[in-house]
mmCIF file of the protein (N, C-alpha, C, O) and its ligand, coordinates in Angstrom:
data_MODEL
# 
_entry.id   MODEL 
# 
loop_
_entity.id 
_entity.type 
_entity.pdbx_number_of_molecules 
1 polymer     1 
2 non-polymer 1 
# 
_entity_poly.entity_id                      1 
_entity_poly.type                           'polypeptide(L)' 
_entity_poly.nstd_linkage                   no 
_entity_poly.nstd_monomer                   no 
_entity_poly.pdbx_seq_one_letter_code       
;(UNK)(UNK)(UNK)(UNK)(UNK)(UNK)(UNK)(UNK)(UNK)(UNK)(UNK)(UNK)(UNK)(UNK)(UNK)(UNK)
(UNK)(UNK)(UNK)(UNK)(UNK)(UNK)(UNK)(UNK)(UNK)(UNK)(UNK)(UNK)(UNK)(UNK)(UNK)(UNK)
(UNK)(UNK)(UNK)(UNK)(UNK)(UNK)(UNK)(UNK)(UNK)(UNK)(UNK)(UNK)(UNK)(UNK)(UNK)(UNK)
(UNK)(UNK)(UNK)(UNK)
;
_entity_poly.pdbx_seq_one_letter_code_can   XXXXXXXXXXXXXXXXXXXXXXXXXXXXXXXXXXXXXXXXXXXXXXXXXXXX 
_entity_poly.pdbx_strand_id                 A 
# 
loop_
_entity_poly_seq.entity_id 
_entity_poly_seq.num 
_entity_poly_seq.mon_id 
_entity_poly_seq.hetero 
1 1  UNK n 
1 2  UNK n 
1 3  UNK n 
1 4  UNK n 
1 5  UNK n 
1 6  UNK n 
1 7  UNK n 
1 8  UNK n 
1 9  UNK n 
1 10 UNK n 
1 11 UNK n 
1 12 UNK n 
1 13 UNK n 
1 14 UNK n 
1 15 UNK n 
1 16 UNK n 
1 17 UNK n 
1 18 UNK n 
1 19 UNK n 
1 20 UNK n 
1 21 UNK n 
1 22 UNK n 
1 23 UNK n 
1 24 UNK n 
1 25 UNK n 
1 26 UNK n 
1 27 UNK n 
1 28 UNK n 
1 29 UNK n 
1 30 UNK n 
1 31 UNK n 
1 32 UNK n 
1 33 UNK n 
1 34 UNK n 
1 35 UNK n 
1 36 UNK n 
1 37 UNK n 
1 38 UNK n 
1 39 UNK n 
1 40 UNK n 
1 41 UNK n 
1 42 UNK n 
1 43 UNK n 
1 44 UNK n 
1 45 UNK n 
1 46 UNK n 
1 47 UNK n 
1 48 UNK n 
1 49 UNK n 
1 50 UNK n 
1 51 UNK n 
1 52 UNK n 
# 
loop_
_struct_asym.id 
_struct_asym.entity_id 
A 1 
B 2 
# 
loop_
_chem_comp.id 
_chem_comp.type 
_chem_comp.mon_nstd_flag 
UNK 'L-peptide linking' . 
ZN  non-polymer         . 
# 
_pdbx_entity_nonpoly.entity_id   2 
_pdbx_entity_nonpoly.name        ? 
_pdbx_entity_nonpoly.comp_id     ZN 
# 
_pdbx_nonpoly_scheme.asym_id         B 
_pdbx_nonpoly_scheme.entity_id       2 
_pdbx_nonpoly_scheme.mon_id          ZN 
_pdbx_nonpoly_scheme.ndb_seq_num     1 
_pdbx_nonpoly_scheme.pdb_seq_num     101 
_pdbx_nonpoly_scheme.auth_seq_num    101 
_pdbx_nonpoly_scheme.pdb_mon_id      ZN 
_pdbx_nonpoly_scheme.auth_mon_id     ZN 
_pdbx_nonpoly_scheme.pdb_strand_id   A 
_pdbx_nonpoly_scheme.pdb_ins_code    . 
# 
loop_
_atom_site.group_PDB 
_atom_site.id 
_atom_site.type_symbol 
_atom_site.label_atom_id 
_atom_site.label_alt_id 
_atom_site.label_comp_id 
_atom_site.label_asym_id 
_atom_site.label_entity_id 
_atom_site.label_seq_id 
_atom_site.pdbx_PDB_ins_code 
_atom_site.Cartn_x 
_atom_site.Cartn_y 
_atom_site.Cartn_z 
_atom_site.occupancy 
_atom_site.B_iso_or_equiv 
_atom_site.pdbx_formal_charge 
_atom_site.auth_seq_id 
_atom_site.auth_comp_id 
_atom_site.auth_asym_id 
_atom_site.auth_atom_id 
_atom_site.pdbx_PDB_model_num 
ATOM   1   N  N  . UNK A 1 1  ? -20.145 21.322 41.742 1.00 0.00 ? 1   UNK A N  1 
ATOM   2   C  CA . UNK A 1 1  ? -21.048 22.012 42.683 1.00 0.00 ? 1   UNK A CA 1 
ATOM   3   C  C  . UNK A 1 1  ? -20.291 23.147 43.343 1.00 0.00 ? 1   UNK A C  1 
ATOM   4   O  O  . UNK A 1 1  ? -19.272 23.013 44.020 1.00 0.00 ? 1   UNK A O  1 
ATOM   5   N  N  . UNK A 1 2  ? -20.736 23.957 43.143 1.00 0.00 ? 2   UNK A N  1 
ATOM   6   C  CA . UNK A 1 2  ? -20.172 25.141 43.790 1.00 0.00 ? 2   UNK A CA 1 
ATOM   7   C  C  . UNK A 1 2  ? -20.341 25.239 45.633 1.00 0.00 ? 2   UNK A C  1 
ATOM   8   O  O  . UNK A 1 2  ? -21.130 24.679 46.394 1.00 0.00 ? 2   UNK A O  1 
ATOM   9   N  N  . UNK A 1 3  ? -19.449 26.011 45.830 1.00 0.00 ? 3   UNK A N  1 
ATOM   10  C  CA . UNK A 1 3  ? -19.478 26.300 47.367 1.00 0.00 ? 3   UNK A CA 1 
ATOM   11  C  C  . UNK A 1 3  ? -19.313 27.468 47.695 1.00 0.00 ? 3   UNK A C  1 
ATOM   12  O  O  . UNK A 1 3  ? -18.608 28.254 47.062 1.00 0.00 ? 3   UNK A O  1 
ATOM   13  N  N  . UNK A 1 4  ? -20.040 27.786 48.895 1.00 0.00 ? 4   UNK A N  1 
ATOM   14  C  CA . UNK A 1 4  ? -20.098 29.095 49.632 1.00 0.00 ? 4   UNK A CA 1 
ATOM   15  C  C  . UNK A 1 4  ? -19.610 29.795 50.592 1.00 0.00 ? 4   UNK A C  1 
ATOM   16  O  O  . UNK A 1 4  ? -20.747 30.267 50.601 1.00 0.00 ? 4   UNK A O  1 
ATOM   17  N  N  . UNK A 1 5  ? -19.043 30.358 51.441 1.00 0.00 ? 5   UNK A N  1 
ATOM   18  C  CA . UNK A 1 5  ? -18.445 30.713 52.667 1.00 0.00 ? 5   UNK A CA 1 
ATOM   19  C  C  . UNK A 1 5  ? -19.702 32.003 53.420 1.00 0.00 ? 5   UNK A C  1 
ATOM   20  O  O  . UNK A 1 5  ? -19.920 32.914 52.621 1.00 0.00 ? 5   UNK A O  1 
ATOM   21  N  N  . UNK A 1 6  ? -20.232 32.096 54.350 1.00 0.00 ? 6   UNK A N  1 
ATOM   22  C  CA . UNK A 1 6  ? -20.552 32.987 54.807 1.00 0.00 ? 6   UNK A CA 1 
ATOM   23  C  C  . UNK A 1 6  ? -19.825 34.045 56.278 1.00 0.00 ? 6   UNK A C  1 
ATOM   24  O  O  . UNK A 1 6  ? -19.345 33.855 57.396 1.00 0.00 ? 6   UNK A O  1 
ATOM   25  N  N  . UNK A 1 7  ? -20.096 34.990 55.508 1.00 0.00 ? 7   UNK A N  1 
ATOM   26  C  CA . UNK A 1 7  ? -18.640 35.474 56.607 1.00 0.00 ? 7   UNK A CA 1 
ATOM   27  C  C  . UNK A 1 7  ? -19.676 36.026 57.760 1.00 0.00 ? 7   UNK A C  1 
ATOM   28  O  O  . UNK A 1 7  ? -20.844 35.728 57.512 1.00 0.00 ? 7   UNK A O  1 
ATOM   29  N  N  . UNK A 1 8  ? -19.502 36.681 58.823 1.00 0.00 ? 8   UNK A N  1 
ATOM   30  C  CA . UNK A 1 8  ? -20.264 37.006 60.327 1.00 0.00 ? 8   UNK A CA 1 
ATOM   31  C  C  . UNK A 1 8  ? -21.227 37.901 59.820 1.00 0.00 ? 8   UNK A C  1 
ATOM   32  O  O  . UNK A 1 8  ? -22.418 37.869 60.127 1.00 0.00 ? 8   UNK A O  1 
ATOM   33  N  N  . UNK A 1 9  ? -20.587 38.880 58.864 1.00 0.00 ? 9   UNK A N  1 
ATOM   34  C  CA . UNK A 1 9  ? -21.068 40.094 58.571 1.00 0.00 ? 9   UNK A CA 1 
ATOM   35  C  C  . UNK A 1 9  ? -22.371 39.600 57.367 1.00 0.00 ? 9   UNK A C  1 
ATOM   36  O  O  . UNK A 1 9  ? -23.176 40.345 56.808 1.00 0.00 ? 9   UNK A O  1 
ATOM   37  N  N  . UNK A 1 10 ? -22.289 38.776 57.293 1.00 0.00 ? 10  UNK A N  1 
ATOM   38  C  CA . UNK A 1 10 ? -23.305 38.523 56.068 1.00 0.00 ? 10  UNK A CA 1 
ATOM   39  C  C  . UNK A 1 10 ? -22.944 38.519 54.513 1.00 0.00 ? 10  UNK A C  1 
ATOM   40  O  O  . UNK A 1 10 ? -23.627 38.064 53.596 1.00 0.00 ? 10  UNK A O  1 
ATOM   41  N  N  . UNK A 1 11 ? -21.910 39.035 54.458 1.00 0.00 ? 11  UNK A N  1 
ATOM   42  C  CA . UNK A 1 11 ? -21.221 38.598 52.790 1.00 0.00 ? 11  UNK A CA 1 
ATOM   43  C  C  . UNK A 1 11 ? -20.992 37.364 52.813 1.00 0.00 ? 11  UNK A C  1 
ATOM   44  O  O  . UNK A 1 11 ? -20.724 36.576 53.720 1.00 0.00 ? 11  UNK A O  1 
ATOM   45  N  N  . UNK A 1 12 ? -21.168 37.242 51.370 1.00 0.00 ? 12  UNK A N  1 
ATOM   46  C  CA . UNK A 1 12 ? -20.985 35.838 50.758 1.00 0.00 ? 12  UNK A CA 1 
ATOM   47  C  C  . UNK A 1 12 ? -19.967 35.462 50.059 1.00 0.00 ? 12  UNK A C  1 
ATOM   48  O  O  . UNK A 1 12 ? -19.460 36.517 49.677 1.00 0.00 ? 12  UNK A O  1 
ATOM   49  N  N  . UNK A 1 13 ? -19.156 34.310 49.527 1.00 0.00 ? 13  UNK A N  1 
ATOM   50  C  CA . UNK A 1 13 ? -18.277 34.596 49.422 1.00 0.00 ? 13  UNK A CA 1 
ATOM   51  C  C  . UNK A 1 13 ? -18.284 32.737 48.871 1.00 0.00 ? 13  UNK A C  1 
ATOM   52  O  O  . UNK A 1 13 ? -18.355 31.731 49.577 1.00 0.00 ? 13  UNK A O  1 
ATOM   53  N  N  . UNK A 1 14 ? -18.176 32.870 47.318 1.00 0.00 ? 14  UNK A N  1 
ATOM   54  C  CA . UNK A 1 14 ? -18.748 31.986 46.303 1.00 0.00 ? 14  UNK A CA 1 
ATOM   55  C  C  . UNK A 1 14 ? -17.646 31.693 45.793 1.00 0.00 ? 14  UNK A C  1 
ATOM   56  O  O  . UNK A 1 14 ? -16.809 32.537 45.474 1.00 0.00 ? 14  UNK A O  1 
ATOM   57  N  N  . UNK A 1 15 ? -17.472 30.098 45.615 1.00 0.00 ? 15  UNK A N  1 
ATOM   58  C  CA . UNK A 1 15 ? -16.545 29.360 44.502 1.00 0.00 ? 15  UNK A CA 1 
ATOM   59  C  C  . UNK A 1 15 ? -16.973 28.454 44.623 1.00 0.00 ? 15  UNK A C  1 
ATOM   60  O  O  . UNK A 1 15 ? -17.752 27.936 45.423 1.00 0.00 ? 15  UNK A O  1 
ATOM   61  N  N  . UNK A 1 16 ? -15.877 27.872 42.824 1.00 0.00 ? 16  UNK A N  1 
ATOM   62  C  CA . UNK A 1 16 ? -16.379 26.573 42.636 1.00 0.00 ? 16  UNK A CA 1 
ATOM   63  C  C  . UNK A 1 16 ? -15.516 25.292 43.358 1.00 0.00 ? 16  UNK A C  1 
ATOM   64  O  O  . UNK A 1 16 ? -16.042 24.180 43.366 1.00 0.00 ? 16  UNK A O  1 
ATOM   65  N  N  . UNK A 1 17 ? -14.740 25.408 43.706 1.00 0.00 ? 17  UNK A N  1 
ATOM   66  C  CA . UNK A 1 17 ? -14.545 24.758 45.363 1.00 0.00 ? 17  UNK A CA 1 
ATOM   67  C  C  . UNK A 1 17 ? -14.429 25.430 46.639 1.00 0.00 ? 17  UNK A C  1 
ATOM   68  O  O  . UNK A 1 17 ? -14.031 26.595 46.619 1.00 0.00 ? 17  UNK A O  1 
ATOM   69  N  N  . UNK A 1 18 ? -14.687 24.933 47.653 1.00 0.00 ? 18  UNK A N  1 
ATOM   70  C  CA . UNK A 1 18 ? -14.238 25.531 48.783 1.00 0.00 ? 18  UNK A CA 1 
ATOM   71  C  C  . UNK A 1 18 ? -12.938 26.275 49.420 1.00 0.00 ? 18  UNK A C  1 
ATOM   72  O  O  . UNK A 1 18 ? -12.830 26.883 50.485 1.00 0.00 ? 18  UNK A O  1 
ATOM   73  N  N  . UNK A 1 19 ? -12.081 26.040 48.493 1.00 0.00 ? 19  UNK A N  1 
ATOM   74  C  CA . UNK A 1 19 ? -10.788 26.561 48.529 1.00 0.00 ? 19  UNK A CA 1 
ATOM   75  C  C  . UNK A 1 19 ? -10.701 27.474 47.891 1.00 0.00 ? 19  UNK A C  1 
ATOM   76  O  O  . UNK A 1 19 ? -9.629  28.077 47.850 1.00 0.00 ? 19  UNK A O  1 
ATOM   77  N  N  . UNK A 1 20 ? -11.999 27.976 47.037 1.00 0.00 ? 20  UNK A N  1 
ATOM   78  C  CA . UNK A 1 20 ? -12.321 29.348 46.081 1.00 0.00 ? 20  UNK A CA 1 
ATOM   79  C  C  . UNK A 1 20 ? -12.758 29.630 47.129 1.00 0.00 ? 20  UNK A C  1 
ATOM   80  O  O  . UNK A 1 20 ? -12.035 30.105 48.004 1.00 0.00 ? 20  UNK A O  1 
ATOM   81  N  N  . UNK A 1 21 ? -13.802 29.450 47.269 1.00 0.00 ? 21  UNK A N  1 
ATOM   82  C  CA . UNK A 1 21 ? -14.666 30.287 48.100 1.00 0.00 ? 21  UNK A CA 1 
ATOM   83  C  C  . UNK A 1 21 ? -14.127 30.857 49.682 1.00 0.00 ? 21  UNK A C  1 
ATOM   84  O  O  . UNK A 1 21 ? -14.608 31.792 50.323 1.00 0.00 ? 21  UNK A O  1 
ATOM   85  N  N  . UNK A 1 22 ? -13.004 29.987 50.051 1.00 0.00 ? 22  UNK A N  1 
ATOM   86  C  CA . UNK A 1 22 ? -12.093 30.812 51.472 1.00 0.00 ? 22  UNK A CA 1 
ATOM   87  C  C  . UNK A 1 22 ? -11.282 31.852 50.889 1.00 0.00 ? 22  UNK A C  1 
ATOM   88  O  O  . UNK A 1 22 ? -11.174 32.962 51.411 1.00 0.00 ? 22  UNK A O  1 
ATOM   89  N  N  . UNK A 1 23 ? -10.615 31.460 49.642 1.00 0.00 ? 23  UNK A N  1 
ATOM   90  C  CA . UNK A 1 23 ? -9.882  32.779 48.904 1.00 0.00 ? 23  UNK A CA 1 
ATOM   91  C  C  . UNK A 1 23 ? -10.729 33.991 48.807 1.00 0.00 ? 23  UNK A C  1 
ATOM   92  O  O  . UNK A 1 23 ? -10.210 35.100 48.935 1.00 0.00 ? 23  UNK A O  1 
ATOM   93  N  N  . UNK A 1 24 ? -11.951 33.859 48.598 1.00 0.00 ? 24  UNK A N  1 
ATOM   94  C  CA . UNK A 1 24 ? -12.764 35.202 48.409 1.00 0.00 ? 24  UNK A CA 1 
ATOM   95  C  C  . UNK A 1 24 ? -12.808 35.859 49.756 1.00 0.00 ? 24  UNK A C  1 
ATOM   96  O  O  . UNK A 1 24 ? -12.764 37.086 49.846 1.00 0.00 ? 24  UNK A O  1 
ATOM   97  N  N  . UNK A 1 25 ? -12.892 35.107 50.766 1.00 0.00 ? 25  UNK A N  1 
ATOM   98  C  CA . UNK A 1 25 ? -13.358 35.427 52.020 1.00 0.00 ? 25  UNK A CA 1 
ATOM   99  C  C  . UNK A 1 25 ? -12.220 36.006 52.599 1.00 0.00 ? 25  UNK A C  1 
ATOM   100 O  O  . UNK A 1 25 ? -12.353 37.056 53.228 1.00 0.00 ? 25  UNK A O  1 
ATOM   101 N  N  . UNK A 1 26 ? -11.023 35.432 52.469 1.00 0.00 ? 26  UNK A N  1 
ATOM   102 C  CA . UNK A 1 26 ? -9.532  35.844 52.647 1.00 0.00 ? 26  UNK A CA 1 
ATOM   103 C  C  . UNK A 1 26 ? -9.259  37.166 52.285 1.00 0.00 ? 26  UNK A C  1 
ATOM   104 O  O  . UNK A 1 26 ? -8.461  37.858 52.916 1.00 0.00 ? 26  UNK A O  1 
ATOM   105 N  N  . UNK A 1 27 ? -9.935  37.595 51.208 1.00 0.00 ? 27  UNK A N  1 
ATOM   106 C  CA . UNK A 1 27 ? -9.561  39.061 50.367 1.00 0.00 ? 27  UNK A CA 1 
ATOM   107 C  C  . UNK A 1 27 ? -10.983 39.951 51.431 1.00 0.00 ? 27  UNK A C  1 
ATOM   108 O  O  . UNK A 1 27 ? -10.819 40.950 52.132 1.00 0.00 ? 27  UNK A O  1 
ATOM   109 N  N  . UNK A 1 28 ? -11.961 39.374 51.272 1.00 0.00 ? 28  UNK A N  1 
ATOM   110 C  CA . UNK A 1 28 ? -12.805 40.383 52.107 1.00 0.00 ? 28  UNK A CA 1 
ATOM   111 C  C  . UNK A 1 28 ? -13.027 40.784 53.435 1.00 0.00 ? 28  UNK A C  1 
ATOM   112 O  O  . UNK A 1 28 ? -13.868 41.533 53.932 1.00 0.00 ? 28  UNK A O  1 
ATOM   113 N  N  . UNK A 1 29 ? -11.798 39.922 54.060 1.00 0.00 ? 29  UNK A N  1 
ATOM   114 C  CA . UNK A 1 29 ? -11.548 39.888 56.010 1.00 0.00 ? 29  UNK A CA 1 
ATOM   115 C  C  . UNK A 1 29 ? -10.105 40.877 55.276 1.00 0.00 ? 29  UNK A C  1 
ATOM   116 O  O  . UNK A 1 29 ? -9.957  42.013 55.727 1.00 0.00 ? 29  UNK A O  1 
ATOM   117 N  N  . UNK A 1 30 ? -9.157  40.402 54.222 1.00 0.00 ? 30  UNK A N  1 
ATOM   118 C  CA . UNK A 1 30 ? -8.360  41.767 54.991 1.00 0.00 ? 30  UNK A CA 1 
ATOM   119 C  C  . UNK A 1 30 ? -8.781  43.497 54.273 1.00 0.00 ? 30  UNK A C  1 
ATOM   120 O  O  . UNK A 1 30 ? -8.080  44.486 54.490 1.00 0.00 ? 30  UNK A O  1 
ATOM   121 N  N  . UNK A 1 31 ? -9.584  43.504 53.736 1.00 0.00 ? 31  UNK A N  1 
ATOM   122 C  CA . UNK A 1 31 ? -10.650 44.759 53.128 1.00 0.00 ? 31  UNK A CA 1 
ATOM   123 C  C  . UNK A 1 31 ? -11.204 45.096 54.563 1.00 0.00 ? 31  UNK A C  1 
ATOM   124 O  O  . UNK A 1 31 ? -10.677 45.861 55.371 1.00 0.00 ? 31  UNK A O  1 
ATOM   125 N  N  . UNK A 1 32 ? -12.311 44.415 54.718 1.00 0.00 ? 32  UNK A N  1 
ATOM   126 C  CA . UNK A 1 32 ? -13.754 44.727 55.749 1.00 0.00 ? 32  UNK A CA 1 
ATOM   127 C  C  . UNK A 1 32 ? -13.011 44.420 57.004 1.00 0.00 ? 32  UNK A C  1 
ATOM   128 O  O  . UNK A 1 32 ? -13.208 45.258 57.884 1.00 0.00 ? 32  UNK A O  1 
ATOM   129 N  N  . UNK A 1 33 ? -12.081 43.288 57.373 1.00 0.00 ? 33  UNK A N  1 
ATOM   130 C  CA . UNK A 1 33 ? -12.510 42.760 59.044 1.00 0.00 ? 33  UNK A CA 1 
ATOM   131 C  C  . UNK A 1 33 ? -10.828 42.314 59.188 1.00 0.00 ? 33  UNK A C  1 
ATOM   132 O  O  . UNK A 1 33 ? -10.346 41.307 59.707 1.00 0.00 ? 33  UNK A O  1 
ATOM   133 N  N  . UNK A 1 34 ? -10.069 43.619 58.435 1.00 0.00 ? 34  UNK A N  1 
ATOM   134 C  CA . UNK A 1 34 ? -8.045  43.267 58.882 1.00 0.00 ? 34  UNK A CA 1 
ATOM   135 C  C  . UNK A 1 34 ? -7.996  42.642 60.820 1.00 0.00 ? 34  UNK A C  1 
ATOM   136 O  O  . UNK A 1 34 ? -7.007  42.046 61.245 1.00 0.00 ? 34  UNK A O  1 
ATOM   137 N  N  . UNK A 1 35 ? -9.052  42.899 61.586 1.00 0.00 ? 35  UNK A N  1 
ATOM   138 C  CA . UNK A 1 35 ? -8.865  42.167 62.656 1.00 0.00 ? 35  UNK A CA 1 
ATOM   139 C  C  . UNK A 1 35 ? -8.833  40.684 62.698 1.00 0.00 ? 35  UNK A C  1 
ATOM   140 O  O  . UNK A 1 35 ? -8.187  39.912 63.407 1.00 0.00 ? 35  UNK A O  1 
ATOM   141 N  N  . UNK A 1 36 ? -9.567  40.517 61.900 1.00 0.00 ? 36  UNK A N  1 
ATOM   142 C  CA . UNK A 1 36 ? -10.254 38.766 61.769 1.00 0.00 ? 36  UNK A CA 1 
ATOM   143 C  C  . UNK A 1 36 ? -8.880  38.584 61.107 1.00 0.00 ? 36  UNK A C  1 
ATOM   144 O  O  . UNK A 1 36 ? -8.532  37.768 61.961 1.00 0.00 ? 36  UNK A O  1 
ATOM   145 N  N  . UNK A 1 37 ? -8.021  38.643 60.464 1.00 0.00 ? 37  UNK A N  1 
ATOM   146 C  CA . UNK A 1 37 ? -6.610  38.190 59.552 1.00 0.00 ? 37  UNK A CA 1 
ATOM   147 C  C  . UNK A 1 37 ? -5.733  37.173 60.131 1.00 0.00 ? 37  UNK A C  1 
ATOM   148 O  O  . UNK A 1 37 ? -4.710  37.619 59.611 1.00 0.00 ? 37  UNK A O  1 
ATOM   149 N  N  . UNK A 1 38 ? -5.423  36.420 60.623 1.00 0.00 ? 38  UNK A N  1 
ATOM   150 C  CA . UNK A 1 38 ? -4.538  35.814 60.999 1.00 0.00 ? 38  UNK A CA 1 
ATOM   151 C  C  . UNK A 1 38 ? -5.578  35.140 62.343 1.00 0.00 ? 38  UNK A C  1 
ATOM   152 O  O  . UNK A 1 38 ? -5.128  34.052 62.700 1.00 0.00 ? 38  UNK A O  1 
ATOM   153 N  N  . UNK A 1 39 ? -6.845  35.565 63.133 1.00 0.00 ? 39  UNK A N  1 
ATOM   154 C  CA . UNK A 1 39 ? -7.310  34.700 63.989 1.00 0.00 ? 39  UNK A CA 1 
ATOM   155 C  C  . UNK A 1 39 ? -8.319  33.302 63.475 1.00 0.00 ? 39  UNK A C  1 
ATOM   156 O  O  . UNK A 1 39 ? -8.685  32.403 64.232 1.00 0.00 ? 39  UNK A O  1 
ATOM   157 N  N  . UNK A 1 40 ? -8.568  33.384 62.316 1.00 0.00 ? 40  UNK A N  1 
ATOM   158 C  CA . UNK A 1 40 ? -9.685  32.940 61.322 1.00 0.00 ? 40  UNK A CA 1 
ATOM   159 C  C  . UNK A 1 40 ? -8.857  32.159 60.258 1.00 0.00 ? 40  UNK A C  1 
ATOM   160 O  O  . UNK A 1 40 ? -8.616  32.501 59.100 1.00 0.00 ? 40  UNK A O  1 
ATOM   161 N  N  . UNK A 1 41 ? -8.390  30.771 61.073 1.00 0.00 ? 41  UNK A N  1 
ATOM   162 C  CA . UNK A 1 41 ? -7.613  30.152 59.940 1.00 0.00 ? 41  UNK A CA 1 
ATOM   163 C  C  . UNK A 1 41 ? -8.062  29.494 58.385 1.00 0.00 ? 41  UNK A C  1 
ATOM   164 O  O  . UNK A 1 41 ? -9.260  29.415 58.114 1.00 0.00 ? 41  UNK A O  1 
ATOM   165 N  N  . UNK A 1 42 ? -7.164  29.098 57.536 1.00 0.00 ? 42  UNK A N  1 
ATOM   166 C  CA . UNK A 1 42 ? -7.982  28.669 56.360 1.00 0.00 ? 42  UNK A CA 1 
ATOM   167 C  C  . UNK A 1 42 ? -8.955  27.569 56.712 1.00 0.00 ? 42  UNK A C  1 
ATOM   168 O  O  . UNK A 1 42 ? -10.108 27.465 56.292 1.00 0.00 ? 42  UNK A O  1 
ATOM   169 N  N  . UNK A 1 43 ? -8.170  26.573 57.743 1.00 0.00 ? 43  UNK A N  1 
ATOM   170 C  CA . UNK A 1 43 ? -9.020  25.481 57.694 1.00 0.00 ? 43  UNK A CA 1 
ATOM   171 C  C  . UNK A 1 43 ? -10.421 25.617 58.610 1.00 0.00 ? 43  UNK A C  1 
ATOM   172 O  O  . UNK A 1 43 ? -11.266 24.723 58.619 1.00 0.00 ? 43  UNK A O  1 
ATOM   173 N  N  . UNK A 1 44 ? -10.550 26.877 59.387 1.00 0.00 ? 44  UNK A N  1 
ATOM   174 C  CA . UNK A 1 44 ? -11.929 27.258 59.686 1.00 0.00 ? 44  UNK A CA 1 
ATOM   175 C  C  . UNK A 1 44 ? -12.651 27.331 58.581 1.00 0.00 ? 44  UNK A C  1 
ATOM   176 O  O  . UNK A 1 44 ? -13.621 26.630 58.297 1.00 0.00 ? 44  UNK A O  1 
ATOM   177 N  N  . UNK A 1 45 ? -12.115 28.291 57.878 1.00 0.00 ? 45  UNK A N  1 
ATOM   178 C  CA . UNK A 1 45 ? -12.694 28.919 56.347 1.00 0.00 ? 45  UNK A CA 1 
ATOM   179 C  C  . UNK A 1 45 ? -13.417 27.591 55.431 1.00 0.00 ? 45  UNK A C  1 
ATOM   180 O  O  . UNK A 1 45 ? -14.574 27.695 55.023 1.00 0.00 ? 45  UNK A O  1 
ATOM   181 N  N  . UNK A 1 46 ? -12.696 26.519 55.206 1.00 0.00 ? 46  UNK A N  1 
ATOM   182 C  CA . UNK A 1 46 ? -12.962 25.365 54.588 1.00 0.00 ? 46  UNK A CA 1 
ATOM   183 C  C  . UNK A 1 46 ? -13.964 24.670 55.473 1.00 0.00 ? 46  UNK A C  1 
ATOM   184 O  O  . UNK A 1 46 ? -14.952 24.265 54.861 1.00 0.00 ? 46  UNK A O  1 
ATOM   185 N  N  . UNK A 1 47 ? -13.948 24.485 56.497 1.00 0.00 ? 47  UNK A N  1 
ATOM   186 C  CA . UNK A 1 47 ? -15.048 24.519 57.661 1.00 0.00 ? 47  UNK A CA 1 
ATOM   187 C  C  . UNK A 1 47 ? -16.260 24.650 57.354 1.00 0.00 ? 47  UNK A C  1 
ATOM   188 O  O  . UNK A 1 47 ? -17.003 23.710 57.073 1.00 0.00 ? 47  UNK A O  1 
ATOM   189 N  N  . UNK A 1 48 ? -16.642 26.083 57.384 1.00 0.00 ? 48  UNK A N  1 
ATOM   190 C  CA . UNK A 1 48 ? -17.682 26.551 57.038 1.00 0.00 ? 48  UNK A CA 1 
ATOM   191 C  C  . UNK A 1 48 ? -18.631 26.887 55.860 1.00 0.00 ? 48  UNK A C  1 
ATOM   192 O  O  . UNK A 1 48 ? -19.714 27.449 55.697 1.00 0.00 ? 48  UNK A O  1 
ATOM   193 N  N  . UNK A 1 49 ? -17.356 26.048 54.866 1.00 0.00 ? 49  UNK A N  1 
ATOM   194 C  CA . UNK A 1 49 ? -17.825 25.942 53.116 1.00 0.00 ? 49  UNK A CA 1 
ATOM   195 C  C  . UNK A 1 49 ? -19.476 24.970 53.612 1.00 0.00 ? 49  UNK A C  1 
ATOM   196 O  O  . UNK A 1 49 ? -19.765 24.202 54.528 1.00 0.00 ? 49  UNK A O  1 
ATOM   197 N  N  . UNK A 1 50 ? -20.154 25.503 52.523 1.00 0.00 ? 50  UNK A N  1 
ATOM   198 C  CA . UNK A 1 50 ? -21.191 24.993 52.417 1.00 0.00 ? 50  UNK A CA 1 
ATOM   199 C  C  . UNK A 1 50 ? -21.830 24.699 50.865 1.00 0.00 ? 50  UNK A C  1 
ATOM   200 O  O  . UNK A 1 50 ? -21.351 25.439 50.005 1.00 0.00 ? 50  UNK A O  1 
ATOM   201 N  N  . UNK A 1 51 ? -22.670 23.890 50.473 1.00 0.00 ? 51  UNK A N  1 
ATOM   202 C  CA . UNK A 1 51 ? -23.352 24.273 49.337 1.00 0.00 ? 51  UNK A CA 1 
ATOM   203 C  C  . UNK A 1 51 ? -23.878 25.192 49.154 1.00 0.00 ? 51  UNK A C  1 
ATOM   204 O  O  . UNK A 1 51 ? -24.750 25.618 49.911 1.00 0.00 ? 51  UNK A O  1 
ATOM   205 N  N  . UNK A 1 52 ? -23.400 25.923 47.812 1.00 0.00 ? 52  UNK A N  1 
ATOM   206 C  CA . UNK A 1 52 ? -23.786 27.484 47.247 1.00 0.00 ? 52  UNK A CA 1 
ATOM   207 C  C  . UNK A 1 52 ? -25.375 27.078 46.400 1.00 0.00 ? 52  UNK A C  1 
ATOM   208 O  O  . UNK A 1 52 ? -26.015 27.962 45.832 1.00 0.00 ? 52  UNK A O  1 
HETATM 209 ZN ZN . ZN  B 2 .  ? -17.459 40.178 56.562 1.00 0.00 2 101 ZN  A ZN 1 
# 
């Protein structure tokens, strides 16, 4: 089952575990949101995994 991350901004941010899906989110906070980098830990990220 795949999993999802939704980031503030509304991107999505898809794998097939949740530990994919924070990696995606990881690459698109330091692209889009280099502020969010280091306040937004992984285990928030895994947190907020959801079913995709
Ligand atoms: Zn975003």
């Amino acid at each position: 089952m795949a999993k999802q991350i939704i980031c503030q901004c509304g991107f999505v941010g898809r794998g097939e575990t949740a530990a994919d899906a924070a990696a995606v989110i990881e690459g698109h906070m330091q692209s889009d949101h280099p502020e969010l980098v280091g306040e937004v830990s992984k285990d928030d990220l895994l947190a907020m995994a959801e079913e995709a």
